[in-house]
Backbone bond lengths (Angstrom), bond angles and torsions (degrees), N, CA, C in turn:
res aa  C-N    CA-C-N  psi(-1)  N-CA   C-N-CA  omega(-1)  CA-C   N-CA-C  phi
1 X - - - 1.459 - - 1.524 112.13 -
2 X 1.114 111.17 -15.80 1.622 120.79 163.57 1.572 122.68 -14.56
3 X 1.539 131.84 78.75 1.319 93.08 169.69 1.619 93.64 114.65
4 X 1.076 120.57 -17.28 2.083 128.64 -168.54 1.835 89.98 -106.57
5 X 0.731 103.50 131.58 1.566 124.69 144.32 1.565 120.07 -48.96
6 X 1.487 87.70 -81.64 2.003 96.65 162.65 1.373 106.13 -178.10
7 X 1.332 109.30 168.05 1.434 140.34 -119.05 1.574 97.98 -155.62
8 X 1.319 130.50 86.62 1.291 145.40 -168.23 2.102 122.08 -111.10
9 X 1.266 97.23 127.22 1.548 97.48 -168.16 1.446 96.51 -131.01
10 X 1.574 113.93 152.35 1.353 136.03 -179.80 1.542 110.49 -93.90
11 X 1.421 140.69 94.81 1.153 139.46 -139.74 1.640 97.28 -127.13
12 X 1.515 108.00 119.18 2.166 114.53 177.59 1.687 83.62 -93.40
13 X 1.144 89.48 131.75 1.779 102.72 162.75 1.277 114.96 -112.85
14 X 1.453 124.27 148.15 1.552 125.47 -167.28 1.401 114.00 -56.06
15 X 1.493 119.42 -12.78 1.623 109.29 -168.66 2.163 97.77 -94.74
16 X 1.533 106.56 16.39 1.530 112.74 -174.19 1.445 113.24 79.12
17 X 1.668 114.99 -3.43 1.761 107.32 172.46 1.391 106.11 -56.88
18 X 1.736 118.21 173.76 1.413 113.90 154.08 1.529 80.02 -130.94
19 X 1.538 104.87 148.50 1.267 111.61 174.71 2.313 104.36 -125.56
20 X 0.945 128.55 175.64 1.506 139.21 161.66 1.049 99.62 -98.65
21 X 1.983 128.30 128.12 0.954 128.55 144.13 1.418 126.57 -105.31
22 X 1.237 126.30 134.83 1.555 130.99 -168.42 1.628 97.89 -121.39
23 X 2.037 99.32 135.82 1.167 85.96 161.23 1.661 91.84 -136.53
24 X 0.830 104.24 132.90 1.547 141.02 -172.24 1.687 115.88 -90.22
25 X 1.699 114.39 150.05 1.636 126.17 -175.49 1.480 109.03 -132.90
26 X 1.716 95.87 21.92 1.406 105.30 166.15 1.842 102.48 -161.58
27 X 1.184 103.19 133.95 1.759 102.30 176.88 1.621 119.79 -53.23
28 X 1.218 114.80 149.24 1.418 126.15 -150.17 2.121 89.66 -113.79
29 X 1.601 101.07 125.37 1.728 91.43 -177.22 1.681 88.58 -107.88
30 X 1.269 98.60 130.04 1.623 154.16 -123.28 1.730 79.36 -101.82
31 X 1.358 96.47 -81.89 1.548 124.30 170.21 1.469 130.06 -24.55
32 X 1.537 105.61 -17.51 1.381 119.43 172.08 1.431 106.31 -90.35
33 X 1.190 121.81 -26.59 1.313 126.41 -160.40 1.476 96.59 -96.01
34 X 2.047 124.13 -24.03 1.520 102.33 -169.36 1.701 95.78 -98.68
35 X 1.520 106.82 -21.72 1.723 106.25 163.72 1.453 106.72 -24.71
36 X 1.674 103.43 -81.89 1.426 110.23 -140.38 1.787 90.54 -75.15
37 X 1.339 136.70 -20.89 1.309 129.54 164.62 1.064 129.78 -53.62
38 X 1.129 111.58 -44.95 1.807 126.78 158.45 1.986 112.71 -46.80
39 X 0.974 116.98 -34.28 1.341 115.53 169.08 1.528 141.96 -99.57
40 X 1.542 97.18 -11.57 1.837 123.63 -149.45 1.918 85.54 -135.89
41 X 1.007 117.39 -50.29 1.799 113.91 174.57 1.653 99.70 76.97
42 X 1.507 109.21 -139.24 1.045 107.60 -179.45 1.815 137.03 -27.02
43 X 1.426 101.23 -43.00 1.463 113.05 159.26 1.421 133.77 -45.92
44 X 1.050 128.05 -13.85 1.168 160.78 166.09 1.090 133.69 -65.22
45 X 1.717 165.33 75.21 1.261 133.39 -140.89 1.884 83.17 -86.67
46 X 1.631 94.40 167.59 1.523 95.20 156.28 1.420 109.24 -91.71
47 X 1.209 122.79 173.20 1.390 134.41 -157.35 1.399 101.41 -144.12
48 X 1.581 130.83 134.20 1.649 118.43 172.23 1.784 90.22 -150.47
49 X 1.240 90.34 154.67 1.519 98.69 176.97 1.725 114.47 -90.58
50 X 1.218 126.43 124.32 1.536 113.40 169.93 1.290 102.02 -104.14
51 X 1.430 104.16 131.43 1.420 129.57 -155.51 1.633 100.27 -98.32
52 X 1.395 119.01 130.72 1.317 123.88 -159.27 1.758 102.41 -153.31
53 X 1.072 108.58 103.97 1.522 104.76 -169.39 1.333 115.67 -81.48
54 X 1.631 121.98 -18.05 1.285 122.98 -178.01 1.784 107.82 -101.46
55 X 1.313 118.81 -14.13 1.104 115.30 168.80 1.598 116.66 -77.46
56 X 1.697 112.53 -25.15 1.502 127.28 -158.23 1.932 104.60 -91.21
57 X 1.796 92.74 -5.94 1.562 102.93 -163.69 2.156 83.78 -94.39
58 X 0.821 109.41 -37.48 1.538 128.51 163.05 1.009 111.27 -42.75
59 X 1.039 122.04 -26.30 1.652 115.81 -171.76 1.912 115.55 87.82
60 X 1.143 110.36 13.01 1.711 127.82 -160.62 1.325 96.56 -123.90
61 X 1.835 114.35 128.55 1.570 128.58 167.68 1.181 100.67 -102.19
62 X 1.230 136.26 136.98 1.470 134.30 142.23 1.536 115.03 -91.81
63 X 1.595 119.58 148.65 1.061 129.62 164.27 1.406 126.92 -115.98
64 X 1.214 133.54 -149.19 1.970 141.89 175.14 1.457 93.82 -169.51
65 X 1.606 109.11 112.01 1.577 89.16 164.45 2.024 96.78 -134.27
66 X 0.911 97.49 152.34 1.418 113.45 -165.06 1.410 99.88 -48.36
67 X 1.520 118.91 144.75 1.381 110.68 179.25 1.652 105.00 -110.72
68 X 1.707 108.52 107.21 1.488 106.56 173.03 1.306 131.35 -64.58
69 X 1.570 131.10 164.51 1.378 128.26 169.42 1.543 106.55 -72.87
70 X 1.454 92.27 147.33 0.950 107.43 174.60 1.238 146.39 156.18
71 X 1.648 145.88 -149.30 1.840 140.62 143.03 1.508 80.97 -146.54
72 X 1.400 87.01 148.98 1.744 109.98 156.05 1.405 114.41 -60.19
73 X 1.276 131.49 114.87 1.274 150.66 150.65 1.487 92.57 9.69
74 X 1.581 111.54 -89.10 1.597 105.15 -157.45 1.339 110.98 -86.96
75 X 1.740 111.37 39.48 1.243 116.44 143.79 1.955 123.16 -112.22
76 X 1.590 83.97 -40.26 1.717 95.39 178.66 1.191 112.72 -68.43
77 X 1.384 140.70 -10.97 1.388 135.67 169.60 1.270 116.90 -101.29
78 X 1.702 133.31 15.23 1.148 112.74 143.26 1.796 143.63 -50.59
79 X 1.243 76.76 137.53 2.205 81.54 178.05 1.953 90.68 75.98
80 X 1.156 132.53 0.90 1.533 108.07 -179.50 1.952 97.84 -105.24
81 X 1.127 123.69 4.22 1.197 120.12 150.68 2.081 116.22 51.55
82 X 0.706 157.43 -145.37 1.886 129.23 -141.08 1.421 73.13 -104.38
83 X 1.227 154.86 -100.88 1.390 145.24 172.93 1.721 108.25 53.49
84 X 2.238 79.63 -75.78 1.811 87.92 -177.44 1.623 101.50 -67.62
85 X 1.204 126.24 -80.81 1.096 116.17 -179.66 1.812 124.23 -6.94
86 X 1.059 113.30 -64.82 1.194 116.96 -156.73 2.390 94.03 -75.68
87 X 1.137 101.16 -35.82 1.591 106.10 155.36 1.082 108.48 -26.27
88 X 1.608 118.20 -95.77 1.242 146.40 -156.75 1.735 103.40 -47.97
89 X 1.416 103.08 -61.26 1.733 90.73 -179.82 1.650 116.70 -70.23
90 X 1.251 111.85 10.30 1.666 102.28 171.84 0.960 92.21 -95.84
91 X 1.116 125.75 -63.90 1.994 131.52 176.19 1.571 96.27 -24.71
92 X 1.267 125.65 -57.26 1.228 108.36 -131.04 2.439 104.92 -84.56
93 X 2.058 74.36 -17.13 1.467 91.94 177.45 1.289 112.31 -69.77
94 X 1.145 119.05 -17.29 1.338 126.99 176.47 1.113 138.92 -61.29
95 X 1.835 100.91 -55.56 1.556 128.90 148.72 1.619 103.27 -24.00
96 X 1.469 94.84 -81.76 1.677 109.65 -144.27 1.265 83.03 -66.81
97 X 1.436 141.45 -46.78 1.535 103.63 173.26 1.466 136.98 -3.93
98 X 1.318 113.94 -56.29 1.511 135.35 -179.26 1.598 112.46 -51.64
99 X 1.428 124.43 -19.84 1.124 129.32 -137.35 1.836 111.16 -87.26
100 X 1.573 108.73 25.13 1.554 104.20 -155.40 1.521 85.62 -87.01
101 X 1.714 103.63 145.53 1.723 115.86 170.09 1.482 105.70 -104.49
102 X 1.384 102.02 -33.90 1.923 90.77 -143.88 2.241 79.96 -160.53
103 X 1.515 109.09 174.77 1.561 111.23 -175.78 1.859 95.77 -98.10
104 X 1.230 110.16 -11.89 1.215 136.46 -156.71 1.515 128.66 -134.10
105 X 1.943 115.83 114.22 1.311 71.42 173.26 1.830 107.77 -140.88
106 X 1.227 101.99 80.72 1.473 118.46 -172.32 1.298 114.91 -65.60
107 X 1.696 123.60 -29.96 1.670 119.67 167.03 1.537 115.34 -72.62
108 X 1.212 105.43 -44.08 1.795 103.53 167.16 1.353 122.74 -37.66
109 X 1.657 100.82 -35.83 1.760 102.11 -162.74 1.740 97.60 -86.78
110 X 1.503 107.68 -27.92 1.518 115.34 -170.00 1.729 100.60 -72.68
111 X 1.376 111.76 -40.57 1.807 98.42 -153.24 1.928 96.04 -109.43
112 X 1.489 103.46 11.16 1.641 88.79 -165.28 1.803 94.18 -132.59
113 X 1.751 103.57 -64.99 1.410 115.53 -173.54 1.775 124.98 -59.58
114 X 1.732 112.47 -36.26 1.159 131.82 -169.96 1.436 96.72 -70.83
115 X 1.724 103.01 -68.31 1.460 101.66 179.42 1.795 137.30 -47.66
116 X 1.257 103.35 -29.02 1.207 121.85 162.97 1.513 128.88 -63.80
117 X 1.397 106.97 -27.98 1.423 118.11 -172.00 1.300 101.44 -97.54
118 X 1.314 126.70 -24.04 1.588 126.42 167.74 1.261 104.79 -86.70
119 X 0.900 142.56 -42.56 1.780 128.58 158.52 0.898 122.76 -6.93
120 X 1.847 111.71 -77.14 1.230 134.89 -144.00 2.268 91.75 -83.48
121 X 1.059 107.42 -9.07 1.689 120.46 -155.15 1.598 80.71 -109.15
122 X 1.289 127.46 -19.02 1.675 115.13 -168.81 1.544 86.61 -117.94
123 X 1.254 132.48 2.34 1.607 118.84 -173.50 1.505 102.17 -79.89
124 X 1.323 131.73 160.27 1.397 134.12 178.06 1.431 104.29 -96.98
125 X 0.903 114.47 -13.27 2.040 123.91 175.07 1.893 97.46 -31.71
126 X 1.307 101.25 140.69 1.306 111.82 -160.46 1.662 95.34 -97.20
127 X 1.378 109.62 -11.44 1.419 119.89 -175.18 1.819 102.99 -87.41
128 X 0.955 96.23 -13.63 1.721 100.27 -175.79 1.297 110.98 -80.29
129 X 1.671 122.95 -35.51 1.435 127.29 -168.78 1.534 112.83 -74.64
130 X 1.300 124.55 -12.43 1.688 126.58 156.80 1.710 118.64 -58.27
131 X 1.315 106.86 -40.62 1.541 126.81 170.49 1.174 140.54 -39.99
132 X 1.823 86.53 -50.06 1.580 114.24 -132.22 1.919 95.71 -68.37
133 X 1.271 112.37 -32.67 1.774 105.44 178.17 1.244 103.89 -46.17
134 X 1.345 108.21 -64.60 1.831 134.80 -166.29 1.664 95.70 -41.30
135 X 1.161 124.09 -68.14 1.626 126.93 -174.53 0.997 92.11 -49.85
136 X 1.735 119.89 -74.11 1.971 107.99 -158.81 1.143 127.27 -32.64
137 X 2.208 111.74 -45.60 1.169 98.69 170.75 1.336 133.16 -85.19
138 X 1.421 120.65 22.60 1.335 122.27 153.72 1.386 141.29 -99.88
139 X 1.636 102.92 25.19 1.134 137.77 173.01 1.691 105.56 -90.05
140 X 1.275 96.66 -44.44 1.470 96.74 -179.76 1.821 123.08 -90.92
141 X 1.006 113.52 3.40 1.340 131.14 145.16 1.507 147.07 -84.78
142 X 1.389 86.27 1.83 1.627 94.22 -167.55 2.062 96.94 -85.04
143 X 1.239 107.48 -13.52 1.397 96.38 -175.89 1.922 94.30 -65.50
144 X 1.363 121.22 -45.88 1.317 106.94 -179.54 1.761 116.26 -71.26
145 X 0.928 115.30 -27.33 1.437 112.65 174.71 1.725 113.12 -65.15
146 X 1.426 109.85 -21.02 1.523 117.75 -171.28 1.752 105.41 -66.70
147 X 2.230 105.21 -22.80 1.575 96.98 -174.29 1.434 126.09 -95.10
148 X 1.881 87.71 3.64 1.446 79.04 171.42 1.837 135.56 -98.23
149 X 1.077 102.17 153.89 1.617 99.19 -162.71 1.645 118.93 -29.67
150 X 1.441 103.62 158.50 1.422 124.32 -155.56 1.657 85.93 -80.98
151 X 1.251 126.74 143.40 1.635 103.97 161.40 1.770 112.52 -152.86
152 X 1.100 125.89 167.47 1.517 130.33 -178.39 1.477 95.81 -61.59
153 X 1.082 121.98 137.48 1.619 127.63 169.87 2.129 102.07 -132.76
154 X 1.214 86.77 136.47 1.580 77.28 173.41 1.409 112.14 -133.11
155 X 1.636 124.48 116.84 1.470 153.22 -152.13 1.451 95.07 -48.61
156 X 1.313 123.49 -52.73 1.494 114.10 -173.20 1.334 127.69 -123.90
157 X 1.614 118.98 57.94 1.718 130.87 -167.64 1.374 111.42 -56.10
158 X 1.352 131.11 67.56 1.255 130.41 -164.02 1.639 105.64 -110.97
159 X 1.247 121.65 162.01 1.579 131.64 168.88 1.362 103.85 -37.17
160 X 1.766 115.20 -39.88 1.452 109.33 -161.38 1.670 109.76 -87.16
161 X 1.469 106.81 -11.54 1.242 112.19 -151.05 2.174 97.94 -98.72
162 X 1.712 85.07 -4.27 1.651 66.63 -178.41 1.553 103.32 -129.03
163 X 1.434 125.40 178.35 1.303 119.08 -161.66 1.575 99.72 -139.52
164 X 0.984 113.98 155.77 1.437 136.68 -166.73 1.579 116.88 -159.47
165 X 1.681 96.91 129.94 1.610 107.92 159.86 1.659 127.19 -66.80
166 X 1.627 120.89 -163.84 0.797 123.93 172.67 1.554 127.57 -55.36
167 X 1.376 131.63 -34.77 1.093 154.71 144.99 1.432 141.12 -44.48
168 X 1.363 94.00 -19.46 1.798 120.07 164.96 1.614 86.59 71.78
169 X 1.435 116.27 35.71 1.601 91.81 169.86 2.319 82.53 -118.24
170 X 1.611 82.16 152.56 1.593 110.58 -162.83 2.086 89.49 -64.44
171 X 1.549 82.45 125.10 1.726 103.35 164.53 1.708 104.91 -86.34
172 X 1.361 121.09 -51.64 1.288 118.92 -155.30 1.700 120.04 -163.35
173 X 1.092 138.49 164.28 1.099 130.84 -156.12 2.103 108.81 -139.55
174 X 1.078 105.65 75.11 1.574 109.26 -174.00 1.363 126.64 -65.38
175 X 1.528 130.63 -172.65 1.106 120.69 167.81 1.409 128.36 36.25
176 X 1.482 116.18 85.93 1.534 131.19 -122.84 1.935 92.84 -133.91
177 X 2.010 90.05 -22.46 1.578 90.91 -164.52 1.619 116.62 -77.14
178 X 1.630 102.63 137.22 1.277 116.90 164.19 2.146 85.26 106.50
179 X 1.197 111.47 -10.18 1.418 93.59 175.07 1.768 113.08 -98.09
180 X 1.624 82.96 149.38 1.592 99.95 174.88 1.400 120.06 -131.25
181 X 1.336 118.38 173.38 1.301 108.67 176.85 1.584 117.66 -82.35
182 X 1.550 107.23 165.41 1.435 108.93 -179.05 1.863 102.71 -168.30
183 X 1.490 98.24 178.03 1.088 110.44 -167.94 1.599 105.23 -38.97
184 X 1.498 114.62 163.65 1.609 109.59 175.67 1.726 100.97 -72.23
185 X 1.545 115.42 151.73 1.277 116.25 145.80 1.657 87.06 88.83
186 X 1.879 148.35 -43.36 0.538 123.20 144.73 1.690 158.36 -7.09
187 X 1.421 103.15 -61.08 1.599 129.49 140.59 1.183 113.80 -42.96
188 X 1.403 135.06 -31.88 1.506 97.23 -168.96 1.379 106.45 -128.20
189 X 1.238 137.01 58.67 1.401 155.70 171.59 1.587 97.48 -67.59
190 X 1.650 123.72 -8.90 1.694 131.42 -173.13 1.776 79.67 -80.48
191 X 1.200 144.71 -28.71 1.323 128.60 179.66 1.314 127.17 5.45
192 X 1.197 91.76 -76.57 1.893 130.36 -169.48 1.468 97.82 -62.57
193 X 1.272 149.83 -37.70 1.828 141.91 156.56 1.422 110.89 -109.58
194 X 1.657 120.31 23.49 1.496 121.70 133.09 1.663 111.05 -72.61
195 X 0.879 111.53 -77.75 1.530 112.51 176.95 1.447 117.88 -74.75
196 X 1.560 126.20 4.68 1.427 125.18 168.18 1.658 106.79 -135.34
197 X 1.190 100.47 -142.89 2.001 92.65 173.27 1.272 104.40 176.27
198 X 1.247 120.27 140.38 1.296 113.45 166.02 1.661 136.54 -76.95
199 X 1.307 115.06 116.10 1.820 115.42 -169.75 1.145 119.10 -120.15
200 X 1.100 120.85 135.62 1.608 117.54 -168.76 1.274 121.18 40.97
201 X 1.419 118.83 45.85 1.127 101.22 162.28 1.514 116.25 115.31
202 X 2.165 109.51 -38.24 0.758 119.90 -161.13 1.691 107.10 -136.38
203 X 1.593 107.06 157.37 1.520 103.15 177.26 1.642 120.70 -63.95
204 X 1.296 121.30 134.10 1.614 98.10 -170.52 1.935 73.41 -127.21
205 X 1.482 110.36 130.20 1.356 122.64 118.25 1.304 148.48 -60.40
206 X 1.243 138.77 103.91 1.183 137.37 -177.29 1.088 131.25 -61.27
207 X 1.365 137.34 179.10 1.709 128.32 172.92 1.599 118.07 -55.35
208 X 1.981 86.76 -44.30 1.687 105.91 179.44 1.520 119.26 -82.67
209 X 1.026 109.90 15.27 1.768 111.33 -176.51 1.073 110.41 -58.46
210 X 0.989 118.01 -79.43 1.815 114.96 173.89 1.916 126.86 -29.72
211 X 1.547 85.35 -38.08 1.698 82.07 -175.53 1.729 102.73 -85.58
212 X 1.430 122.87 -29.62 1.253 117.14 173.11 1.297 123.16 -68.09
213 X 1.387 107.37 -7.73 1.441 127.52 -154.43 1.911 98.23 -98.73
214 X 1.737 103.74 -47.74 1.754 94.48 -170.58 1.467 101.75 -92.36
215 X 1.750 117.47 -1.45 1.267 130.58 -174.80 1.754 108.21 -57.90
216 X 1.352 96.35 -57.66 1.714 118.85 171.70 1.624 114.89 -49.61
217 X 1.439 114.46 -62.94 1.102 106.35 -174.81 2.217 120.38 -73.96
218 X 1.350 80.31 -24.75 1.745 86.03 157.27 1.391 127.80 -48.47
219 X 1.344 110.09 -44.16 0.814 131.70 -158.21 1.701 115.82 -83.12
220 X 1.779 93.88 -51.66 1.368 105.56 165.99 1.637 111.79 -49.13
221 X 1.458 98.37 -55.27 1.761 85.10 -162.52 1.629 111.57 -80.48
222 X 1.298 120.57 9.36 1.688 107.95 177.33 1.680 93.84 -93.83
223 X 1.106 113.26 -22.90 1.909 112.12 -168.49 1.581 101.70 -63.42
224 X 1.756 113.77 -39.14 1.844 80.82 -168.37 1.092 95.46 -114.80
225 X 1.480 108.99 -159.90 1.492 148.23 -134.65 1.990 81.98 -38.23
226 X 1.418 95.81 -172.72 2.188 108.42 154.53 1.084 101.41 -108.30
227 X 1.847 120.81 -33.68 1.296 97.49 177.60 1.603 127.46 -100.95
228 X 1.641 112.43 -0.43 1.739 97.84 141.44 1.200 119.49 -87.09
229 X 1.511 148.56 11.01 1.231 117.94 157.19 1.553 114.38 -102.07
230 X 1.340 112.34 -3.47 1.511 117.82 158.65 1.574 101.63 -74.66
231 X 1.187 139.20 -27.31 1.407 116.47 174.89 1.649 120.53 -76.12
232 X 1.437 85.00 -14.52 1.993 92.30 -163.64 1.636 88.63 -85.61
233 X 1.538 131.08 -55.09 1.439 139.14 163.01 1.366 101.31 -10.32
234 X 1.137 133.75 -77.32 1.391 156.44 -160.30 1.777 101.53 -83.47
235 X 1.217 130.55 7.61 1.247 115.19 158.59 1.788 103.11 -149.19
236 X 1.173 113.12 69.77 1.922 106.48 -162.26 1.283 101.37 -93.57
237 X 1.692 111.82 -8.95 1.704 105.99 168.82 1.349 111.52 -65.07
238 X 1.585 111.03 -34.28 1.958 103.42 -176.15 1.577 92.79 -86.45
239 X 0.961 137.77 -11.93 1.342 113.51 -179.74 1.721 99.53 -87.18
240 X 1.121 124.51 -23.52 1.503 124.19 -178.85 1.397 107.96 -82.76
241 X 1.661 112.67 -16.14 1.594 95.70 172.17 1.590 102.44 -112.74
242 X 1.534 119.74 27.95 1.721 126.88 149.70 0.892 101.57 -69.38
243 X 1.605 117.54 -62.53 1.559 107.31 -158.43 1.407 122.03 -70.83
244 X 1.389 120.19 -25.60 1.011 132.55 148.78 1.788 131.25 -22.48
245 X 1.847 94.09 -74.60 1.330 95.66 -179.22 2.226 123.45 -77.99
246 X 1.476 81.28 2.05 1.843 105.85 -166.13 1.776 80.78 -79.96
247 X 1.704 130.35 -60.59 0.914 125.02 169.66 1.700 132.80 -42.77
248 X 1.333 106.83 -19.78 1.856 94.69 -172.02 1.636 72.58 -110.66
249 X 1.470 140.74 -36.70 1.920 104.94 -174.09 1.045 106.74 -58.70
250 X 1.441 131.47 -12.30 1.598 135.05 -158.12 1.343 114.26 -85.79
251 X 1.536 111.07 -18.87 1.669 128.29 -161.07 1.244 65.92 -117.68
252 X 1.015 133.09 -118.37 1.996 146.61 -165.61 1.359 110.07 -30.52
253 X 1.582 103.88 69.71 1.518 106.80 -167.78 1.894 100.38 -82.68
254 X 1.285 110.56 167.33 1.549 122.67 -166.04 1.521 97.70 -149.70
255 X 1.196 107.64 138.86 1.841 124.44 -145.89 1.450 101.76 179.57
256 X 1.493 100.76 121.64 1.495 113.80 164.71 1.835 97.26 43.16
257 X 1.176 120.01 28.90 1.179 118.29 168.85 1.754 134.58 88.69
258 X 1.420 72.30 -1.43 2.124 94.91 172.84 1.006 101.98 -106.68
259 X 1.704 122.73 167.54 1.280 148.56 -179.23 1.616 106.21 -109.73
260 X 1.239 126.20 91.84 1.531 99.04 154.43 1.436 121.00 -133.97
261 X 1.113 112.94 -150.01 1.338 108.18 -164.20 1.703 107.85 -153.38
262 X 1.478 116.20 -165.36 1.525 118.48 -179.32 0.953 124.25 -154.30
263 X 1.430 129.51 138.23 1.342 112.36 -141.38 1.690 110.43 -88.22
264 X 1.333 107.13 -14.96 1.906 115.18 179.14 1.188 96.51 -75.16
265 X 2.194 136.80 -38.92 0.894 110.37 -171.04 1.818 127.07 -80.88
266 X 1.592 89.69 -1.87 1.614 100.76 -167.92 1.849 112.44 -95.73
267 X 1.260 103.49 -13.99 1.429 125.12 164.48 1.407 97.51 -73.52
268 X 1.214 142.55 -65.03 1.470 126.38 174.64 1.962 123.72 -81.36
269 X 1.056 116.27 29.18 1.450 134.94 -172.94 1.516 95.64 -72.09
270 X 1.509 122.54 -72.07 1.646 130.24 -177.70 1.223 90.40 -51.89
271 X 1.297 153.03 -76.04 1.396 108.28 -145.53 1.210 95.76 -101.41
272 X 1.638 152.82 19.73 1.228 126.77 134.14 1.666 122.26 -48.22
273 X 0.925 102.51 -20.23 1.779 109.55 -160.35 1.557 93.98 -91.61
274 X 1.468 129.40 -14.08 1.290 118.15 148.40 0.996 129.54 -48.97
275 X 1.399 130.11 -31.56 1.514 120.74 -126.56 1.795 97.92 -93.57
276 X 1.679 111.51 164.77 1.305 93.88 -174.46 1.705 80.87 -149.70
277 X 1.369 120.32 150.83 1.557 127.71 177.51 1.297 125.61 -66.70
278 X 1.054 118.21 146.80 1.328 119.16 -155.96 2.086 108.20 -70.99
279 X 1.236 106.63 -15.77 1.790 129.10 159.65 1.863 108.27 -49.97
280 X 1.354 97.62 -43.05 1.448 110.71 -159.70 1.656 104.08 -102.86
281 X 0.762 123.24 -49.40 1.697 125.45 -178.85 1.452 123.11 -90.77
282 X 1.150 114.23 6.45 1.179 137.64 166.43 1.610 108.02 51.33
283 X 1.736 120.74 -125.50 1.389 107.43 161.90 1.511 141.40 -72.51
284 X 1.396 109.11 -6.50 1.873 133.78 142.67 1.304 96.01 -12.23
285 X 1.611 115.08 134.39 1.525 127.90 125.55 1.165 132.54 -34.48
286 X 1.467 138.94 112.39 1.221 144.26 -171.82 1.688 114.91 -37.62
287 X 1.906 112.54 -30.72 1.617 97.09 170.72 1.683 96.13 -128.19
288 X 1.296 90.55 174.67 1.738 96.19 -172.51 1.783 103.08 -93.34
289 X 1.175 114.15 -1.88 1.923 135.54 -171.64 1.438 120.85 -93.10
């Protein structure tokens, strides 16, 4: 195990479960996985630690985490062409619908968002000093971003990270670690390669972008409460400057206490920083670029 991260097996148990076993060279937080379960349910695998004292003296965690139905996204939508696509992000708006924590989410912005945004503002990265206005003043907004609802956010919403049936509508939502909750709309700055993707190098929009694109957020806001999406209705400037600031932590990633970044996602940064929700721009193109 020298040297691995982790080391994952597909395990039939005699009672006909299949469960995922991971064994890991760093501890697995547990807590991310009963967070976002607590809000998302079935979507969710459960997660449990099997406790192993001679493997743990090793330096090795083992876990059990439920094995959902399903294929990985950017496997189950081969050959189903914008169809699937445009599926998957209604499905997926659907899900995260579910995702309310709190009416409020002022500790998120204090112990997760603030710190992050001074990071990326204290990093010496030469890629940061084009920014650096743009961040400051989203320092001074975060007191309004702090009222909007608390919600499940998950660190890496990728093709690989989500799962889908035959139908391209979403079974389940994996790989949970290192995410926490945060402001609404924050989380999902992944928009822009939910409904597009990055290829060669470069951002590609599709034919169906747009429709997969207002499909999702439709979707999001009919799933919850009336009275959180009547609160979000009534404030779509802080939700338009979530997605916003969800987009540059997303490029200006922060890890083990560094800031960095990538160079495909920072080549498409300007005209991410267009983009505006389909709530807010009404019959507008999603970027102004």
């Amino acid at each position: 195990m020298q040297g691995m991260f982790s080391r994952t097996f597909f395990v039939s148990l005699a009672d006909g479960r299949e469960v995922v076993v991971q064994f890991r060279t760093e501890k697995l937080d547990l807590n991310a996985f009963k967070v976002a379960k607590g809000a998302l349910g079935q979507f969710v695998p459960d997660a449990v630690a099997l406790e192993d004292e001679e493997l743990e003296n090793e330096g090795v965690w083992a876990y059990s985490l439920e094995r959902l139905p399903g294929k990985l996204w950017v496997h189950g939508v081969a050959g189903k062409g914008a169809d699937g696509r445009i599926a998957i992000n209604k499905s997926l708006g659907r899900v995260l619908s579910k995702g309310w924590r709190a009416d409020s989410s002022g500790e998120a912005v204090s112990t997760n968002i603030r710190p992050h945004l001074e990071a990326i503002l204290a990093s010496p990265l030469d890629e940061v000093a084009t920014y650096r206005p743009l961040l400051q003043g989203f320092l001074g907004k975060l007191d309004g971003i702090s009222k909007l609802p608390l919600w499940v956010s998950h660190y890496d919403l990728n093709d690989v990270n989500v799962l889908i049936d035959e139908s391209c509508e979403v079974t389940g939502l994996i790989d949970w670690e290192l995410s926490v909750p945060k402001p609404f709309a924050v989380g999902l700055g992944r928009i822009h390669t939910l409904a597009g993707e990055f290829t060669g190098g470069e951002f590609w929009m599709p034919d169906e972008f747009e429709v997969a694109e207002r499909a999702f957020w439709k979707e999001l806001f009919a799933g919850m409460s009336p009275k959180t999406r009547e609160m979000l209705e009534d404030n779509l400037d802080l939700v338009q400057d979530a997605v916003i600031l969800g987009t540059l932590l997303d490029t200006f990633f922060w890890e083990n206490g560094k800031v960095g970044c990538g160079e495909v996602s920072m080549k498409a940064l300007p005209k991410f920083l267009t983009y505006r929700i389909p709530q807010v721009r009404g019959d507008e193109p999603p970027y102004k670029m």
